[in-house]
C-alpha positions as CSV (number, residue, x, y, z in Angstrom):
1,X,-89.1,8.6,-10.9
2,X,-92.4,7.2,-12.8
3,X,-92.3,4.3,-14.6
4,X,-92.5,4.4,-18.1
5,X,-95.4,3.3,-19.6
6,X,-96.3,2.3,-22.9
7,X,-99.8,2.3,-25.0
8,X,-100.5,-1.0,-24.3
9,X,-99.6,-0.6,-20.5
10,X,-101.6,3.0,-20.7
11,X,-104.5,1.1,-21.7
12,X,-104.3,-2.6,-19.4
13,X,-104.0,0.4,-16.5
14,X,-107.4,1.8,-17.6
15,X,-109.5,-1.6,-18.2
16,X,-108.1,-2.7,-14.4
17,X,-108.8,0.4,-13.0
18,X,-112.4,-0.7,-14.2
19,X,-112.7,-4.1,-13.6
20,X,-109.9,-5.8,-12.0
21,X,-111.3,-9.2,-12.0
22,X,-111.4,-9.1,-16.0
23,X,-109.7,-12.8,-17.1
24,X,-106.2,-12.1,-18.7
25,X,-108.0,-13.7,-22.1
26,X,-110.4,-10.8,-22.3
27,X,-108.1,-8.1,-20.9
28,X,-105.3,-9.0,-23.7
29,X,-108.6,-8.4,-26.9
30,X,-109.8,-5.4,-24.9
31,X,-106.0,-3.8,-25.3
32,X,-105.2,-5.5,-28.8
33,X,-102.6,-7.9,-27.5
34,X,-102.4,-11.7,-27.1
35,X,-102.5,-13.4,-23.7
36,X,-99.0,-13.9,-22.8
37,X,-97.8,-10.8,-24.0
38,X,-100.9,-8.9,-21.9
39,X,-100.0,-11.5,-19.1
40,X,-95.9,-10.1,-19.1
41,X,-97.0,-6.8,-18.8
42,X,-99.1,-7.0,-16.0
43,X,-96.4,-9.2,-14.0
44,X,-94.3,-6.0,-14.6
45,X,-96.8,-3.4,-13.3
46,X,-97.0,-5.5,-10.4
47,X,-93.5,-6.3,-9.9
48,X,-92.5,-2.4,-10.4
49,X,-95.1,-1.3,-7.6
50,X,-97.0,0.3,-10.6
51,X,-100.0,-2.1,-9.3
52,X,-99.9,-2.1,-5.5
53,X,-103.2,-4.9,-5.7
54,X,-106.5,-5.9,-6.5
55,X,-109.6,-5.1,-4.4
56,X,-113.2,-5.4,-4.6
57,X,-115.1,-1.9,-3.8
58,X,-117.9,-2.3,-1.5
59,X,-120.7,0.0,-1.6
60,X,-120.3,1.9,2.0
61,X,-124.1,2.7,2.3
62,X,-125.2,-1.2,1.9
63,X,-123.2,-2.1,4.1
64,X,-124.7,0.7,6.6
65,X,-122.3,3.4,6.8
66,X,-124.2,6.0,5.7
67,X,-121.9,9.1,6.6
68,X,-118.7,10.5,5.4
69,X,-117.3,13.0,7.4
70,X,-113.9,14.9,6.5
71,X,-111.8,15.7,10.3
72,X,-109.1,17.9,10.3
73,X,-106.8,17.6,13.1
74,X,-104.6,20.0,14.3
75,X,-101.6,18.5,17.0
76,X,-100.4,20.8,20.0
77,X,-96.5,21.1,19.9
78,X,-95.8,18.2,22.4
79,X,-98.3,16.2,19.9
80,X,-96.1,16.5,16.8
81,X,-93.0,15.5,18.6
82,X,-94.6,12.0,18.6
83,X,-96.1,11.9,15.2
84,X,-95.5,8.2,15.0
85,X,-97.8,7.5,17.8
86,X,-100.6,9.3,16.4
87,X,-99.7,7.9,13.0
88,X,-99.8,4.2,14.6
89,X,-103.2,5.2,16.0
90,X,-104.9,6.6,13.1
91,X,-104.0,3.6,10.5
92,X,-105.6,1.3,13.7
93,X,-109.1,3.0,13.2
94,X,-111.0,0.9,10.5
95,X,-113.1,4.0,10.5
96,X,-111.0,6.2,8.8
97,X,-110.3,5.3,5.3
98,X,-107.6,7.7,4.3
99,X,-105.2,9.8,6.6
100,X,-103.3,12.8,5.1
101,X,-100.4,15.1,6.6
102,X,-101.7,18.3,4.9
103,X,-99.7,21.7,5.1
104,X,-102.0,24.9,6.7
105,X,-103.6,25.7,10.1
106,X,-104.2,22.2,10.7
107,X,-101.6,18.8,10.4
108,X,-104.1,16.2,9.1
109,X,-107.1,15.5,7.2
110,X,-108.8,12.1,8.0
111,X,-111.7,10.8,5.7
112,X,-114.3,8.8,8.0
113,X,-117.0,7.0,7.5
114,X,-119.5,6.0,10.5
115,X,-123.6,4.1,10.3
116,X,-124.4,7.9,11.1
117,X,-123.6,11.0,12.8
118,X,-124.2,9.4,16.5
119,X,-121.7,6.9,15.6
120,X,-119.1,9.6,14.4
121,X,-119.6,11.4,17.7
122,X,-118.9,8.2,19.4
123,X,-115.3,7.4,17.2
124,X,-115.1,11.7,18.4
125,X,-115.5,11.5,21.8
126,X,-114.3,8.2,22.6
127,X,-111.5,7.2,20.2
128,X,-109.9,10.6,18.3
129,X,-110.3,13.3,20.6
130,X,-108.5,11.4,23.1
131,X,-105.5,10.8,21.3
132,X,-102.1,12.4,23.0
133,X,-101.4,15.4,21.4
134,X,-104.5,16.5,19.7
135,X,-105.7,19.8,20.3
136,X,-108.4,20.9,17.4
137,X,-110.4,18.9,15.9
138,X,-112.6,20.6,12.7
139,X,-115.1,17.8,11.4
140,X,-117.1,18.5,8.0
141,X,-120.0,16.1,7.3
142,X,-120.5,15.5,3.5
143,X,-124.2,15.8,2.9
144,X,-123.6,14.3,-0.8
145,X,-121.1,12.4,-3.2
146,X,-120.7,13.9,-6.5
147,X,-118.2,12.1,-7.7
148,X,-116.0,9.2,-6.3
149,X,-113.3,7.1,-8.0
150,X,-110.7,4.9,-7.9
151,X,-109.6,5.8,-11.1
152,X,-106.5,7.0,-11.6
153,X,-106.0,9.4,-15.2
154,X,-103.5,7.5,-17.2
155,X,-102.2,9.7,-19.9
C-alpha cells in the first residue's frame, strides 16, 4: 500500500528528486516550512522506504561509456528452473544498470552500458551469452537519448 503523502511531502519529493544535496535550511524555504519540521519529514520518507537513498548521477559519456544497448534475454526451460542463479549473475555485472523480468517472447530486459559497441560484444560473447540457461539473446543499440530521468511524477 503507498504511503500517504502530504503537500509538503509532495513537494520535499520533487526538490530532492532535483537536487538531493540541497542543505535542509534551503530545502525547508523552497517547500514553505521551517527546518525542523522539513527535517521530520524527511527522517519519515526515509524511515518508511519512501526514500531508498541519495546518489550523485554521473554523466555515463564522460566517464567513457558511450553506448547504451537494451538485451533482451530469453531462458531455455532448464534456465528458468534456476532463475536465482542467473539473477545472482546479472546484479554482479556493473555493466548492466537495470535488470527487468518482463512478460512476452522473452524473460528479461537488461539496460547496458559499455566504452562502445566492441566492448558490448566482449560483455556478449564473454560474460552473458555464457550464462547457464540462456538461449536468445536480442540486443538493441540506442543511437540517441531523448529523454532520461530519475524523476519520479509525484502527484
Amino acid at each position: 500500500m503507498p504511503v500517504e503523502l502530504d503537500a509538503f511531502e509532495r513537494k520535499i519529493l520533487d526538490v530532492l528528486q532535483e537536487d538531493a544535496s540541497i542543505p535542509m535550511a534551503k530545502l525547508a524555504e523552497r517547500v514553505g516550512l521551517s527546518p525542523s519540521p522539513c527535517w521530520r519529514r524527511v527522517d519519515r520518507l526515509e524511515r518508511e522506504g519512501v526514500i531508498t537513498r541519495r546518489v550523485a548521477l554521473v554523466d555515463r559519456r564522460q566517464i567513457g561509456l558511450n553506448a547504451q544497448i537494451f538485451a533482451q534475454v530469453k531462458l531455455n526451460a532448464h534456465g528458468r528452473a534456476n532463475l536465482d542463479e542467473f539473477t545472482e549473475a546479472i546484479r554482479g555485472f556493473p555493466e548492466v544498470l537495470e535488470a527487468y523480468v518482463i512478460m512476452g517472447v522473452f524473460d528479461f530486459m537488461l539496460r547496458v552500458v559499455a566504452e562502445d559497441i566492441e566492448a558490448y560484444e566482449r560483455f556478449f560473447f564473454n560474460r552473458l551469452s555464457k550464462l547457464p540457461g540462456v538461449q536468445e539473446i536480442n540486443s538493441t543499440v540506442a543511437l540517441s537519448e531523448l529523454k532520461a530521468t530519475t524523476a519520479l511524477p509525484i502527484r
